[in-house]
Backbone as a printed PyTorch tensor [residue, N CA C, xyz], in Angstrom:
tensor([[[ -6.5090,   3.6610, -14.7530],
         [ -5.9420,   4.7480, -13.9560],
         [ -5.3370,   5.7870, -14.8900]],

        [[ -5.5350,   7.1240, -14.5080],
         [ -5.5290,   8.0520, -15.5150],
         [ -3.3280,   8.1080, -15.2930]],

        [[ -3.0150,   8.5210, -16.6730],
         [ -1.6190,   8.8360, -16.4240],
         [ -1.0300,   9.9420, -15.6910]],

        [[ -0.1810,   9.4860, -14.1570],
         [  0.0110,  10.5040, -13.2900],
         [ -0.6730,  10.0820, -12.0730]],

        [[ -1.4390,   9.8960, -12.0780],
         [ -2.5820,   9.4470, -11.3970],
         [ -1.8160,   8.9420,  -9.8230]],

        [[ -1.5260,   7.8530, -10.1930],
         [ -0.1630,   7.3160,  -8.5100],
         [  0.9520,   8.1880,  -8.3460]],

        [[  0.9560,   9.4670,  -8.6980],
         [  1.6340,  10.2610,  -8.2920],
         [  1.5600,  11.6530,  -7.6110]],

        [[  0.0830,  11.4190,  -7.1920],
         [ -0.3950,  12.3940,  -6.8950],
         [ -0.6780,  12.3920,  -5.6690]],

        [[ -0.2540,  14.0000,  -4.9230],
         [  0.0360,  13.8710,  -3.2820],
         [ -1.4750,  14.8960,  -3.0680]],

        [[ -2.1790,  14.1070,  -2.0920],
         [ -3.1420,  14.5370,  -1.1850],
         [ -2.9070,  14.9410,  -0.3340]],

        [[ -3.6340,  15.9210,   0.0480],
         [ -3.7390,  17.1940,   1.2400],
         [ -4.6390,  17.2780,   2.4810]],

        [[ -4.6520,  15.9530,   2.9890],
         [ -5.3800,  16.2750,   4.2220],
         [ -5.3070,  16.9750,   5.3970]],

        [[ -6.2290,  17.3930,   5.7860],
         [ -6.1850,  18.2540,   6.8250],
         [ -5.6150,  18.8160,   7.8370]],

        [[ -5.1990,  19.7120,   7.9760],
         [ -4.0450,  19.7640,   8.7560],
         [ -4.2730,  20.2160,  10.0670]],

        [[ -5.4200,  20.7110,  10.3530],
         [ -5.9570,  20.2680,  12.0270],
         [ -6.5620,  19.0770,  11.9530]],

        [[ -5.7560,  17.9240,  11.8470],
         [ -6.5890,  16.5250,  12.4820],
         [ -6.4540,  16.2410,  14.2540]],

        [[ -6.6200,  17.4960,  15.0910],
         [ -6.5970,  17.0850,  15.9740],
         [ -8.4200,  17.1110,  16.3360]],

        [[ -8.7920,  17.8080,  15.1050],
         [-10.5990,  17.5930,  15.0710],
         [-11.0020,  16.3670,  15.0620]],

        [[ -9.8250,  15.2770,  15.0490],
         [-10.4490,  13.7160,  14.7230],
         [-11.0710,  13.0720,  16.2160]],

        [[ -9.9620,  13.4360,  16.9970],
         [-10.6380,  13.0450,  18.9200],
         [-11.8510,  13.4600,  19.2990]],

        [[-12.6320,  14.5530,  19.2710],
         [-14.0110,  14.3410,  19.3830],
         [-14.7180,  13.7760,  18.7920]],

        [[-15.0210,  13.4230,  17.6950],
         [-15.2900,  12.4620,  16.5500],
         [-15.4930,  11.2890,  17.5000]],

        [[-13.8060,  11.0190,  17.2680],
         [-14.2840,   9.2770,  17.9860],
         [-14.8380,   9.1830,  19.2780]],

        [[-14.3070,  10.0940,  20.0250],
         [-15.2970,  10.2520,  21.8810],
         [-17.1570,  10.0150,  21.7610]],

        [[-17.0570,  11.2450,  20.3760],
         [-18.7710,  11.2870,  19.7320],
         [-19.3200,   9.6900,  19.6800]],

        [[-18.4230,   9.1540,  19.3560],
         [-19.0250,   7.7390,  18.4850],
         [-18.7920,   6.4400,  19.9290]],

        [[-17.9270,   6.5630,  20.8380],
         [-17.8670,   6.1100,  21.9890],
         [-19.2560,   6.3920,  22.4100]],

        [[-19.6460,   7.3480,  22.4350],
         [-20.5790,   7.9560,  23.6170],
         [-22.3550,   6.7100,  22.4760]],

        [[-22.3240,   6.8470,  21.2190],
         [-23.0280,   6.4110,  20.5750],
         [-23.2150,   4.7840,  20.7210]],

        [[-22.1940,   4.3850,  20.9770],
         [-21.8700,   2.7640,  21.1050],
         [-22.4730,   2.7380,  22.6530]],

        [[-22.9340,   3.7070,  23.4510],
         [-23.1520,   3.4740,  24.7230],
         [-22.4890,   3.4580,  26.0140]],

        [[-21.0810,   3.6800,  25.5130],
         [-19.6550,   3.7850,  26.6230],
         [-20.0510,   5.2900,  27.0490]],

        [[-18.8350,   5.3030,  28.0830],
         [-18.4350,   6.2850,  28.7680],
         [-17.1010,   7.2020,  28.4380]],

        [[-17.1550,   8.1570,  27.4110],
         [-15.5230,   8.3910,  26.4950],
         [-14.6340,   9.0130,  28.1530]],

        [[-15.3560,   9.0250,  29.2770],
         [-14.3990,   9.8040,  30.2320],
         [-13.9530,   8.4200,  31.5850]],

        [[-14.2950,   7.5560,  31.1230],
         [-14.2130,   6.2750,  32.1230],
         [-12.2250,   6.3670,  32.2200]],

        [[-12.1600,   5.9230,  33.1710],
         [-10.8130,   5.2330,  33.0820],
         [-10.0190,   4.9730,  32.1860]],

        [[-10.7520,   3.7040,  31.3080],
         [ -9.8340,   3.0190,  30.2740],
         [ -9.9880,   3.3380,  28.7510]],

        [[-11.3860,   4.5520,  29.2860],
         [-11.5250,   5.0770,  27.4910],
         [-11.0530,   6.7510,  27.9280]],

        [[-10.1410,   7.5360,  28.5200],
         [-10.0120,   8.7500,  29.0020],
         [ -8.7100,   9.2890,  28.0720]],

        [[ -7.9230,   8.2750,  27.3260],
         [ -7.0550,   8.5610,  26.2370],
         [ -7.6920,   8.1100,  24.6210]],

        [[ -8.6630,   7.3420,  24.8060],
         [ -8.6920,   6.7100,  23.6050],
         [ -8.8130,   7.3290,  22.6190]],

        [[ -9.5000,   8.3280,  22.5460],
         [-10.0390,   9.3110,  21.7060],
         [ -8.5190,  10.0760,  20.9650]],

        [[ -7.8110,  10.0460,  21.5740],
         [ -6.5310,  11.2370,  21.3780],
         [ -5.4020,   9.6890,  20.3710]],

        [[ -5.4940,   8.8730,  21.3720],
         [ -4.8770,   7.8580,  20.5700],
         [ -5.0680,   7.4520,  19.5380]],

        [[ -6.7590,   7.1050,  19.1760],
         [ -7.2720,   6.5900,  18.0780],
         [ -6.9810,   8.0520,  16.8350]],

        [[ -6.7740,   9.0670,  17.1410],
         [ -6.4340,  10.0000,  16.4540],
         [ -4.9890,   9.7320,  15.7750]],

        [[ -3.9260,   9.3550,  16.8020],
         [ -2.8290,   9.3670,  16.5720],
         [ -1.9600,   8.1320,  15.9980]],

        [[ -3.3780,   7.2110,  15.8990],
         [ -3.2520,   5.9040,  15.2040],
         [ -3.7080,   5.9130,  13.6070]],

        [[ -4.7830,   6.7100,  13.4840],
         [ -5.1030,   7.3830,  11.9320],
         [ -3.9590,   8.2970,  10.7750]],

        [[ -3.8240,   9.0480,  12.0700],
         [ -2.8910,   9.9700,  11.3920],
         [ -1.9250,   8.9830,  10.8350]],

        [[ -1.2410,   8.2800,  11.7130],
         [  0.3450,   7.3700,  11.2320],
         [ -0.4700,   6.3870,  10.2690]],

        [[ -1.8510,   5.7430,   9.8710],
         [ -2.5050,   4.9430,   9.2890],
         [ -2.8440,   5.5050,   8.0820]],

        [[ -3.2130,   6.9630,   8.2400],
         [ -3.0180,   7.4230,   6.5920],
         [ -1.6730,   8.6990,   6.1850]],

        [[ -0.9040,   8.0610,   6.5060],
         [  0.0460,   9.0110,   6.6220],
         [  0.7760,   9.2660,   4.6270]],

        [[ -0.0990,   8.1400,   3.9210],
         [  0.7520,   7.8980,   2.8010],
         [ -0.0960,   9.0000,   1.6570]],

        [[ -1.2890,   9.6570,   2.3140],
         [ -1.8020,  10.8240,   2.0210],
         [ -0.8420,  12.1200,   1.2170]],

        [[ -0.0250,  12.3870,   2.0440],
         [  0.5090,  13.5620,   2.3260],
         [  2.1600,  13.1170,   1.7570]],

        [[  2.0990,  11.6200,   1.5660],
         [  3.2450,  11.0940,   1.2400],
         [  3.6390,  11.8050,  -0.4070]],

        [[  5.1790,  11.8700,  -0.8390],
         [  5.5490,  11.8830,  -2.4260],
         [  6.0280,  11.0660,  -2.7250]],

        [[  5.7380,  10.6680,  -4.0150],
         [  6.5840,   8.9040,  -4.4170],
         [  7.0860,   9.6850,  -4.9960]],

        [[  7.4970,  10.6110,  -6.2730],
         [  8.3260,  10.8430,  -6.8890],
         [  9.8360,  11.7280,  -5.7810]],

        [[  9.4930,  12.1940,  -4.5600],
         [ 10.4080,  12.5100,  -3.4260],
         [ 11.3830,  11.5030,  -3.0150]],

        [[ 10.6030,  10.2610,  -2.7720],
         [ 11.1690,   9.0580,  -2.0560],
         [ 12.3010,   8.5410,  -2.9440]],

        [[ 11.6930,   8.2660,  -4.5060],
         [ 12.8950,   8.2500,  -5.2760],
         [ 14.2060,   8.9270,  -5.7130]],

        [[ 13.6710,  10.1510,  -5.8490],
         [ 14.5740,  11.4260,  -5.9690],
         [ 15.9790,  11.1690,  -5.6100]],

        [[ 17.2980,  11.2200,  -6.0570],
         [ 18.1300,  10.5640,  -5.2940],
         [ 19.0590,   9.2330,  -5.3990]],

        [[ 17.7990,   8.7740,  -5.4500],
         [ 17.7820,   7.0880,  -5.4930],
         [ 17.9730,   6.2830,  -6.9250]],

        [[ 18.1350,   7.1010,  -7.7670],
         [ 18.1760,   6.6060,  -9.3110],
         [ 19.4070,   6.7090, -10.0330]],

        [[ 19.8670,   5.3270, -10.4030],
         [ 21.0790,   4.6590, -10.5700],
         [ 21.6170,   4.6490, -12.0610]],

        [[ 22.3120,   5.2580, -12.8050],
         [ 22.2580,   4.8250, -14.3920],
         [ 22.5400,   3.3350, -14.4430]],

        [[ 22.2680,   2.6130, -15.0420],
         [ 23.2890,   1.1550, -15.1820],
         [ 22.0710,   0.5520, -16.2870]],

        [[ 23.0950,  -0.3050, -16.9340],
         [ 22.7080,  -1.3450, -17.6630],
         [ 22.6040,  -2.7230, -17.5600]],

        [[ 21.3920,  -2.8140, -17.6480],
         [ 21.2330,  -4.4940, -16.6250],
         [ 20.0580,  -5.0380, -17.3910]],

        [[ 20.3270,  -6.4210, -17.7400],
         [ 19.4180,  -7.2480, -18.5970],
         [ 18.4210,  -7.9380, -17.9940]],

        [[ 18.7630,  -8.3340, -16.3810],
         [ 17.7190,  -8.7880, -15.8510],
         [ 17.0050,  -8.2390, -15.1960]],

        [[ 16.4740,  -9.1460, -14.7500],
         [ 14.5800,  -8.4410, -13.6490],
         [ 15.4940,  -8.3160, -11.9450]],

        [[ 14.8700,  -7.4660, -11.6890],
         [ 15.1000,  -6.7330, -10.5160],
         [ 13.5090,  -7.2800,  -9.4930]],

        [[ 13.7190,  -8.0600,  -8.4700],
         [ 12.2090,  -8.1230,  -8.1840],
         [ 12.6730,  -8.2440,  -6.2440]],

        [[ 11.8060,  -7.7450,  -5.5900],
         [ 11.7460,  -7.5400,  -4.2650],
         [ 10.3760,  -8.3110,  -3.7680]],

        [[ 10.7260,  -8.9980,  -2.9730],
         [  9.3760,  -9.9340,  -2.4980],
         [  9.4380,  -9.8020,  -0.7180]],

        [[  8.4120, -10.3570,  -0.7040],
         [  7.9830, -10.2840,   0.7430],
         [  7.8780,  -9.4050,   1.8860]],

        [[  7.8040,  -8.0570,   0.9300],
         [  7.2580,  -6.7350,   1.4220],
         [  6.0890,  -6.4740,   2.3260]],

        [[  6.2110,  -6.7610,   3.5640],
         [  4.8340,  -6.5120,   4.1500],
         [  4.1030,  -5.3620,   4.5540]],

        [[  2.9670,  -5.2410,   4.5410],
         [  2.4070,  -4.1650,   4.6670],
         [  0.8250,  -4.1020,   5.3370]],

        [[  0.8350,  -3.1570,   5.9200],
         [ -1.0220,  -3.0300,   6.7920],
         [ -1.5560,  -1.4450,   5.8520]],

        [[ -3.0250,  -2.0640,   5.4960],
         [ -3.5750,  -1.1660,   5.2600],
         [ -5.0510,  -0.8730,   5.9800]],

        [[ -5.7540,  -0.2690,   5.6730],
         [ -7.2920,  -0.0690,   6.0700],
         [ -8.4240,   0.1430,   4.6980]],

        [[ -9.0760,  -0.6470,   4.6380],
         [ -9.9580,  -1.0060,   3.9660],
         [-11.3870,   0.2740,   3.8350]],

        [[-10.9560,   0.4390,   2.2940],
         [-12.0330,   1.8510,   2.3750],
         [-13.6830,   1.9720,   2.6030]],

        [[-14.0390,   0.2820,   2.6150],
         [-15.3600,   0.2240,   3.1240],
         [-15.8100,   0.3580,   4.3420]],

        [[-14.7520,  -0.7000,   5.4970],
         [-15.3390,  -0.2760,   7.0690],
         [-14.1570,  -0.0250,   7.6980]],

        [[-13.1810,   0.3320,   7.1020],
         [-12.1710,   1.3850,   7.6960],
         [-11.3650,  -0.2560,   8.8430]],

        [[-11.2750,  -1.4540,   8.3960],
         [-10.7770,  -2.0280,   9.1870],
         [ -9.6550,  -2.7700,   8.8610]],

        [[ -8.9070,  -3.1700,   9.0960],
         [ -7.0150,  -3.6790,   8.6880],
         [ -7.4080,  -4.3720,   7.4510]],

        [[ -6.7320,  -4.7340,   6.5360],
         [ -6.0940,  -6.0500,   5.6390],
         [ -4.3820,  -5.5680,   5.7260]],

        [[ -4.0690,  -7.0550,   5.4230],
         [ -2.5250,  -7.0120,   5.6000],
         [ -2.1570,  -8.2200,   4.7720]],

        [[ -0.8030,  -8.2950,   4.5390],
         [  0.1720,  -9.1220,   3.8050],
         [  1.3430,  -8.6850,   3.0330]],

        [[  1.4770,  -9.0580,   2.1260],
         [  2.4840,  -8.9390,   1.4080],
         [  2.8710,  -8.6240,  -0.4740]],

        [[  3.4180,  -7.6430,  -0.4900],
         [  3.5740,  -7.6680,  -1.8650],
         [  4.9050,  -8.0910,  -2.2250]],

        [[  4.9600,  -8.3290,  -3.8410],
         [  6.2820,  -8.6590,  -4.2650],
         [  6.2930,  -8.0920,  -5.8780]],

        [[  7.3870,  -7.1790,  -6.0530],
         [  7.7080,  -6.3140,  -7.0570],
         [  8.4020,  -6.7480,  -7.8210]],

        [[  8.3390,  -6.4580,  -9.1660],
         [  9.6450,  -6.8010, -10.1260],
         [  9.7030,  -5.1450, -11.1300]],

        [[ 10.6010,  -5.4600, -12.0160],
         [ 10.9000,  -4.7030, -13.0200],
         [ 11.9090,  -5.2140, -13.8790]],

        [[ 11.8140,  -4.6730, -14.9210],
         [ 12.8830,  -5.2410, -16.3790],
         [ 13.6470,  -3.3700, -15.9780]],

        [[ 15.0250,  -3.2410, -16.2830],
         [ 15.3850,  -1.8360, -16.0570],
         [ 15.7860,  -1.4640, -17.7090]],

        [[ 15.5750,  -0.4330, -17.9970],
         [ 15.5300,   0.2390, -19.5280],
         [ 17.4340,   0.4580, -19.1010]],

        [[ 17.7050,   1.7310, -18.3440],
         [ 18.9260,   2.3110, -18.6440],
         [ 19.5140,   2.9360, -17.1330]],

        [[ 18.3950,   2.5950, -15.6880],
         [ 18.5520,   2.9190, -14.6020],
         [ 17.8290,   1.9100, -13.8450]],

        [[ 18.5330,   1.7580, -12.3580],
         [ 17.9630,   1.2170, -10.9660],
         [ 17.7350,   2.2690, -10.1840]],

        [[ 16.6790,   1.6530,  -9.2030],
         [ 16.2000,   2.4370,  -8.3550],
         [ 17.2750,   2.0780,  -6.5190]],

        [[ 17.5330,   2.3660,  -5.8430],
         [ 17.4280,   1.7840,  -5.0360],
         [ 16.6420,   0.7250,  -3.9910]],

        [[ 17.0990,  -0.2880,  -3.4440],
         [ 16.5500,  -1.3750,  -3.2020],
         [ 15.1800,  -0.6290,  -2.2820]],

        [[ 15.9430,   0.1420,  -1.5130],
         [ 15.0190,   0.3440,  -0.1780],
         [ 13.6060,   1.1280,  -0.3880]],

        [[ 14.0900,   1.8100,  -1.4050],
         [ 12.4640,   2.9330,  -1.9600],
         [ 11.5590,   2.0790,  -2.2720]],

        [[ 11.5600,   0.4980,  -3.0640],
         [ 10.7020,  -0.0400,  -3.3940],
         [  9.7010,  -0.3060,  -2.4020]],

        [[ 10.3920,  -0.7390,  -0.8110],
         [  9.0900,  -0.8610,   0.5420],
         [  8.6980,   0.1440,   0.9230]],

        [[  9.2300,   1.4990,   0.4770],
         [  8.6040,   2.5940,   0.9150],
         [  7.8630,   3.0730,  -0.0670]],

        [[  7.8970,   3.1360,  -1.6000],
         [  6.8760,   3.2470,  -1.8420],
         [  5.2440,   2.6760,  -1.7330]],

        [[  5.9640,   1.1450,  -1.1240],
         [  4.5210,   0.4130,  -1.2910],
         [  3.8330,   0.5730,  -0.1160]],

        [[  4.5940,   1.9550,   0.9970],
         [  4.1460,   1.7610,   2.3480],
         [  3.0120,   3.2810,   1.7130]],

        [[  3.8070,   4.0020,   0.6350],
         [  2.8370,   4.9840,   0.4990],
         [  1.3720,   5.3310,   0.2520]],

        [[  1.2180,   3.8200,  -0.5040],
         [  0.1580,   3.7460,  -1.0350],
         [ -0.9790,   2.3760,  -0.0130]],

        [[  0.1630,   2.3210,   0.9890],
         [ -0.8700,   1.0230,   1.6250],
         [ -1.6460,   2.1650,   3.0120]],

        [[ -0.3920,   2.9720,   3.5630],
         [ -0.8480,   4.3170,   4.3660],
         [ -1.9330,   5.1220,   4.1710]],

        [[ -3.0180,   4.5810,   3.2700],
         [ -4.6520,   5.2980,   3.1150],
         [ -5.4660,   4.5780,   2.9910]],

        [[ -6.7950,   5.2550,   2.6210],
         [ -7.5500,   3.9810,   3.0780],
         [ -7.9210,   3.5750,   1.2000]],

        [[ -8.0660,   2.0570,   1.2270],
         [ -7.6080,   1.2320,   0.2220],
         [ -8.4980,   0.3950,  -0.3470]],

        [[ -8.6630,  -0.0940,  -1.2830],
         [ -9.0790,  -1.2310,  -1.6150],
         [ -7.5530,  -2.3770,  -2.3350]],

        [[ -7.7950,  -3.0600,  -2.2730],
         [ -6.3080,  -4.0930,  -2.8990],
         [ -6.2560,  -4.1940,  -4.2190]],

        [[ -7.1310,  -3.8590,  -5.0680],
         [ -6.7500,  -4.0470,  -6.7020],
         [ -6.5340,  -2.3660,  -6.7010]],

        [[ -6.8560,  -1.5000,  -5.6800],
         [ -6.4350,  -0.3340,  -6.4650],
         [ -4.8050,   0.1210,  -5.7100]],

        [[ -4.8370,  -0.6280,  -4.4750],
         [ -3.1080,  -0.5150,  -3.8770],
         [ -2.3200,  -1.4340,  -4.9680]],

        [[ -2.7420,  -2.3850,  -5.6780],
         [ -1.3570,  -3.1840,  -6.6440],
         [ -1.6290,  -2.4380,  -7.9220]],

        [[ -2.6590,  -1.4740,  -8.1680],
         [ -2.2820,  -1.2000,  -9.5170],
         [ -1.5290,   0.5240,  -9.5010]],

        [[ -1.4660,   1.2150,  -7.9770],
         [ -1.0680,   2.5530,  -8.0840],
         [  0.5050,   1.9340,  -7.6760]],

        [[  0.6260,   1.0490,  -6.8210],
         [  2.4700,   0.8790,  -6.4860],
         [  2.9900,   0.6720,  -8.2700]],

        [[  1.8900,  -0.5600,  -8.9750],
         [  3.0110,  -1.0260, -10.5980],
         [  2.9920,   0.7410, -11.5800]],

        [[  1.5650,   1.5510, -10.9930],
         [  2.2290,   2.8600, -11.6050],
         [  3.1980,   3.5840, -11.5290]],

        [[  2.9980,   3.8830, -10.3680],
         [  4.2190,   4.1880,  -9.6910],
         [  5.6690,   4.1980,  -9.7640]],

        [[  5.9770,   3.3060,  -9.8220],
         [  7.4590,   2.3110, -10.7840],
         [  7.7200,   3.1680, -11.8540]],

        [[  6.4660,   2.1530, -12.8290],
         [  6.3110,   2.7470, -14.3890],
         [  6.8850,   3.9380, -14.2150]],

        [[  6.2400,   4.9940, -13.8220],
         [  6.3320,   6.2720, -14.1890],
         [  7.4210,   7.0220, -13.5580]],

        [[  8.3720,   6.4020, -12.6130],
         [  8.9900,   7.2710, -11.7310],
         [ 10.0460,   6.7540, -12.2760]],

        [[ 10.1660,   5.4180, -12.6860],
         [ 11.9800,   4.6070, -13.1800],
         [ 12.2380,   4.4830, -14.5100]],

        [[ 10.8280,   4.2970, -15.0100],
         [ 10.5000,   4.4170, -16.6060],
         [ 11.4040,   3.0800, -17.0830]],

        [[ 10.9020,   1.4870, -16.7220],
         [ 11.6710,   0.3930, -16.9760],
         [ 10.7080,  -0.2170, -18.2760]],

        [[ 11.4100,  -1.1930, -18.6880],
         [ 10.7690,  -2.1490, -19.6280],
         [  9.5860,  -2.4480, -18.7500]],

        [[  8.9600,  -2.8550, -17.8820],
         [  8.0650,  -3.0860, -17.6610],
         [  7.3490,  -3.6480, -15.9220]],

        [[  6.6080,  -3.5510, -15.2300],
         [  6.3710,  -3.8430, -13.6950],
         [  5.9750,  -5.0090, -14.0450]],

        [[  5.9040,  -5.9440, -12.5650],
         [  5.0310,  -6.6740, -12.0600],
         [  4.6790,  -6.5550, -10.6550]],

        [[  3.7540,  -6.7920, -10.1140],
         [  3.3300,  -6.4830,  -9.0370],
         [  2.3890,  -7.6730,  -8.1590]],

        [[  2.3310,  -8.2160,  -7.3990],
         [  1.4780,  -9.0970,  -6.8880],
         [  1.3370,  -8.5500,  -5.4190]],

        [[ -0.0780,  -8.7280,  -5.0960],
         [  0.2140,  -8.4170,  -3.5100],
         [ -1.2910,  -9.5440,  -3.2790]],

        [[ -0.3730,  -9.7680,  -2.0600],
         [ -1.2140, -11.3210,  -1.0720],
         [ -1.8360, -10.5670,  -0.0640]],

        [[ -3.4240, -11.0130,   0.6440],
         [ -3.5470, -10.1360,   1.8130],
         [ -4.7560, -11.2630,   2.1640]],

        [[ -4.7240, -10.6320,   3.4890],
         [ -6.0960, -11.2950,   4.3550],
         [ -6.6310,  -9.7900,   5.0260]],

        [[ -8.0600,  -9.8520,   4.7250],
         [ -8.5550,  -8.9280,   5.3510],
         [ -9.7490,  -9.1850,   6.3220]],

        [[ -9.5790,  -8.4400,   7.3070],
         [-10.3650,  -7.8770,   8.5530],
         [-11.6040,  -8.0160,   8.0810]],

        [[-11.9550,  -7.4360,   7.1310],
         [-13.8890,  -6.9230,   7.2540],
         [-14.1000,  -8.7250,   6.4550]],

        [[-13.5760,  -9.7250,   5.6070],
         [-14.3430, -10.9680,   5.8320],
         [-14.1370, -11.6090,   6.8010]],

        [[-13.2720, -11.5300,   7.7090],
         [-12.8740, -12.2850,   9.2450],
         [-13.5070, -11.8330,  10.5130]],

        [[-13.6880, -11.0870,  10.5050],
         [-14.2710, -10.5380,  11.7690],
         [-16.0170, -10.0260,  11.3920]],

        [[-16.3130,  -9.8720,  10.2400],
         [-17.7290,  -9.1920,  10.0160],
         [-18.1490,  -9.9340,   8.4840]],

        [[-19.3300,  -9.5120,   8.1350],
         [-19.8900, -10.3830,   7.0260],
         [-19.8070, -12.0470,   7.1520]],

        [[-18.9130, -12.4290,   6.2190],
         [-19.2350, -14.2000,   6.0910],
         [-18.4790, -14.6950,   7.1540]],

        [[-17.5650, -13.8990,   8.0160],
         [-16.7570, -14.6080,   9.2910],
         [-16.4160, -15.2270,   8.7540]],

        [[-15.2700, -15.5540,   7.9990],
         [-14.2120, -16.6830,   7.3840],
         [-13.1710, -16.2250,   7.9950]],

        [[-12.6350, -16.9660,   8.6500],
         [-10.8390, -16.3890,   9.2840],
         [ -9.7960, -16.8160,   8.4890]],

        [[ -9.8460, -17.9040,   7.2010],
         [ -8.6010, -17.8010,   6.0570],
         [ -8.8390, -17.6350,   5.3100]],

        [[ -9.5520, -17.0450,   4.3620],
         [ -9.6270, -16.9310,   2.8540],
         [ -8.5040, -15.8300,   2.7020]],

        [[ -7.6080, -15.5480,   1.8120],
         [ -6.5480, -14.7940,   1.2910],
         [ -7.3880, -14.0530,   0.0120]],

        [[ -6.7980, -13.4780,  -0.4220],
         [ -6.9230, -12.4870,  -1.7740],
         [ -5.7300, -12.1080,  -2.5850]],

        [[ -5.1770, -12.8570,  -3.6130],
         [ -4.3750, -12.0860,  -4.3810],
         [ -4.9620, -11.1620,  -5.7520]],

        [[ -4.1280, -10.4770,  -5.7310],
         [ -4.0630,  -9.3560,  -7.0700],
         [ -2.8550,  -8.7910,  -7.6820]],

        [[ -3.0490,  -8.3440,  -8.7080],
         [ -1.9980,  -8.5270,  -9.9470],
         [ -1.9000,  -7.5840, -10.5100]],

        [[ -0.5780,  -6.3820, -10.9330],
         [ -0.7920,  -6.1160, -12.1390],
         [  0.4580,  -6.0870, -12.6020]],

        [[  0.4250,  -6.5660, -14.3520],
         [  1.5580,  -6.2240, -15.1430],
         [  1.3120,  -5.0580, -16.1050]],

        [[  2.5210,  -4.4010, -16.2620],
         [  2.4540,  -3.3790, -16.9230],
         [  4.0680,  -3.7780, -18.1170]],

        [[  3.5460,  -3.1230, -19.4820],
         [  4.8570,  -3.3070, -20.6140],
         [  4.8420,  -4.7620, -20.5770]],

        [[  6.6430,  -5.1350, -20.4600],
         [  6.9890,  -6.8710, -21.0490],
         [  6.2040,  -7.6130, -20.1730]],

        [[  5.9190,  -7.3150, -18.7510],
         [  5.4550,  -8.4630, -18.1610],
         [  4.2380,  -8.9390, -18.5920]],

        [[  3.4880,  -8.0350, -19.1580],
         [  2.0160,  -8.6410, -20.1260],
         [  2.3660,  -9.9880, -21.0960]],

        [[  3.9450, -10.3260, -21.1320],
         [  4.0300, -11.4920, -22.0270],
         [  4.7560, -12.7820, -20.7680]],

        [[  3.8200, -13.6230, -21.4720],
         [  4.0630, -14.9580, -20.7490],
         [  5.2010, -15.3810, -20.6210]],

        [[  6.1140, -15.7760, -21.0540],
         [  7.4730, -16.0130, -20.2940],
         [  7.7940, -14.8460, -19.2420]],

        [[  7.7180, -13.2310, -19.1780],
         [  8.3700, -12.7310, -18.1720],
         [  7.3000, -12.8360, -17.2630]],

        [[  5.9200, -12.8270, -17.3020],
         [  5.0270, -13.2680, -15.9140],
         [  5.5240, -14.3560, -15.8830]],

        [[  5.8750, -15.1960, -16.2080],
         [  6.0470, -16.8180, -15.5790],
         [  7.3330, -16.6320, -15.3810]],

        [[  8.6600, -15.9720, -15.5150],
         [  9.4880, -15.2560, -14.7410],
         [  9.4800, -14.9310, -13.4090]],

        [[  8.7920, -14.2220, -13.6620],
         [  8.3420, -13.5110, -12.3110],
         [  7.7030, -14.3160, -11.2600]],

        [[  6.8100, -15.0570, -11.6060],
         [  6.0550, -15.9510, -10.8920],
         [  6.8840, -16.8210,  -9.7950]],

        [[  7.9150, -17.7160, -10.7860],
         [  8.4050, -18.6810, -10.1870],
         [  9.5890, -18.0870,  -9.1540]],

        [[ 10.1550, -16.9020,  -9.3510],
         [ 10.9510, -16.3230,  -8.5040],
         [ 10.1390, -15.8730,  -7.1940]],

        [[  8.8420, -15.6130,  -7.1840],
         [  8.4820, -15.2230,  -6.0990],
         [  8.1800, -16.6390,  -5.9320]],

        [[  7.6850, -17.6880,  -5.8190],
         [  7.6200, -18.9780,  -5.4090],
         [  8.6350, -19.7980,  -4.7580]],

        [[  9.7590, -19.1100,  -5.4380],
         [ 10.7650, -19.9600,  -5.3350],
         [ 11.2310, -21.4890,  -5.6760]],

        [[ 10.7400, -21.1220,  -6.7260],
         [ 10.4060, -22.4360,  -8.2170],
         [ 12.0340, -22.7890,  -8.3470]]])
């Protein structure tokens, strides 16, 4: 990932109310009726379910922090777990969800606790793949708190192997990234056992 890169705010469209014919279009393609009864909002909804679904588009991580940045001197790891989060999957546009869990070593500042779930809501709010949502949140960090070093894990189950392709309803997926000290084995195995609860 180029440097900067998870910090960069996208500009989507700002008449997305062009998205409701779209989906009525694609109703009518599936063979429904977009003016029946129970499909006579859907179109406007499914709009207004996108919008709030990629809302992390238009989002600023360096905003969210702004504010939020603490001088202090602190020797240990700072780590937030069990962050949950829904995203949409950039192949068939359908849910994965779970959980991430954050750390950091702090150089000479903290962030506040609460920015850490909102940043990770920024980057789960588009459409995604999961090794590239855990490696833009550990940029993210990096570059906005400037600590000794991230860790990042995020757990998920997704929609498109459960419902389509191999139909498996549990297989999970984790992914990883460390960035700085956590690349060394005692602070990943730090990190590890705290999110375990070792």
């Amino acid at each position: 990932m180029k440097s900067g890169a998870a910090l960069q705010v996208l500009s989507p469209r700002t008449d997305q109310s062009a998205i409701a014919p779209h989906v009525a279009s694609i109703l009518e393609c599936l063979g429904e009726d977009p003016q029946r009864e129970g499909l006579a909002q859907t179109p406007e909804r499914v709009q207004k379910t996108l919008r709030y679904l990629t809302s992390g588009y238009g989002a600023d991580p360096a905003r969210i922090v702004r504010g939020a940045l603490y001088p202090m001197t602190y020797q240990g790891m700072v780590v937030v777990k069990d962050i949950e989060f829904f995203s949409l999957c950039e192949h068939h546009m359908l849910p994965f969800f779970g959980k991430v869990h954050v750390a950091y070593l702090p150089k000479s500042k903290v962030v506040g606790l609460s920015k850490i779930p909102r940043l990770v809501d920024v980057f789960a709010r588009r459409l995604q793949i999961q090794e590239r949502l855990t490696e833009q949140i550990a940029q993210a960090i990096q570059q906005l708190i400037d600590p000794a070093g991230v860790g990042v894990i995020c757990e998920a189950r997704h929609f498109c192997v459960a419902m389509r392709g191999v139909q498996k309803q549990h297989p999970g997926a984790t992914t990883s990234t460390m960035l700085g000290k956590f690349r060394k084995t005692e602070t990943r195995n730090e990190f590890l056992s705290l999110v375990r609860g070792i």
